[in-house]
C-alpha positions, 0 to 999 in steps of 0.5 A: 888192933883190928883188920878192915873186917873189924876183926880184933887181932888182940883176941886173936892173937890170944886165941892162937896163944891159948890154943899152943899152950893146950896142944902143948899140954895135949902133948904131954899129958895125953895118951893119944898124943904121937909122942913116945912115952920117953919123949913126953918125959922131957918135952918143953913145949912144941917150937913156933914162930912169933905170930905174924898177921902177914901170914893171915890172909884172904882167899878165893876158892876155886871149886872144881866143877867135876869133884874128883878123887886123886891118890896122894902118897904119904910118908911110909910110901902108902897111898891115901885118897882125897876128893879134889875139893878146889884151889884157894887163890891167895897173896902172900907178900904181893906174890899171888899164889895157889894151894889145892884143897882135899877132903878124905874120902869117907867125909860125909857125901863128898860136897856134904862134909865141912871138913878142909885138908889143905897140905903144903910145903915151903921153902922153910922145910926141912931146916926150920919146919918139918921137911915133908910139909905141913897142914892147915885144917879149914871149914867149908864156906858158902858158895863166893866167901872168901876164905881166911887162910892163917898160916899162924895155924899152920901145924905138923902131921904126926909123923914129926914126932914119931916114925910110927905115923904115915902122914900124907906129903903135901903133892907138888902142886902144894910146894909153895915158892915162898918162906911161910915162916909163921906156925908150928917150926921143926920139933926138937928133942930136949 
């Protein structure tokens, strides 16, 4: 199976799955890890959705031509600034949608950084994903590159799994008006 860029979806999907099964691993078994030491006791694994190539799609970044530093509150109600790096214009099911992209400020000399924070909320949360939001990291491209955004990436701040974390909330702007059923899903204790 491959895109209209010759891209493999096979390899893909693979590379997706192989990367679950680490960050579960990763979870368990590392120190660093957000879960308590009881929780890792029993963890199984985190919850994902199937993998779903619809939620793998092409975007256009709109950077902004004065970059500027907004605050953006986070979950214990703490404030974290970001550079305004741009929006990315996409599709998702034929409906044309937006999302803003950061970079936390201390990245190396703002524009410098390759670094992309991209915060957001959709209608799964809070029943199938985690009620604050989730996150897609991304890599800064060249001038006119269309972006791959894939949502089978989509991943939850630390703050899912302990009270210990403050974990930045996606800011209005980032509320998608769609159900983006494809990443990581609520995690539950076993």
């Amino acid at each position: 199976m491959t895109t209209q860029a010759g891209e493999n979806l096979d390899i893909v999907r693979r590379q997706i799955e192989a990367f679950r099964r680490q960050k579960d691993k990763w979870m368990q078994e590392s120190a660093d890890s957000p879960l308590e030491h009881h929780q890792r006791h029993t963890f199984s694994g985190l919850n994902y959705y199937p993998i779903d190539f619809a939620y793998r799609v092409r975007a256009t970044m709109n950077r902004d031509a004065q970059p500027h530093t907004i605050k953006i509150q986070t979950t214990t109600g703490d404030w974290r600034e970001y550079n305004h790096y741009g929006v990315l214009a996409f599709e998702l099911n034929g409906q044309p949608l937006k999302l803003n992209v950061y970079q936390p400020v201390g990245d190396k000399a703002h524009s410098a950084s390759k670094e992309l924070f991209v915060p957001f909320r959709d209608r799964t949360a809070p029943k199938e994903t985690y009620g604050a939001g989730r996150y897609l990291d991304l890599r800064a491209l060249e001038e006119g590159q269309d972006y791959l955004l894939d949502f089978n990436r989509a991943y939850n701040p630390w703050c899912a799994y302990s009270p210990n974390f403050s974990c930045t909330v996606p800011p209005p702007a980032n509320h998608l008006p769609v159900e983006i059923r494809a990443g990581e899903m609520l995690y539950e204790e076993h």
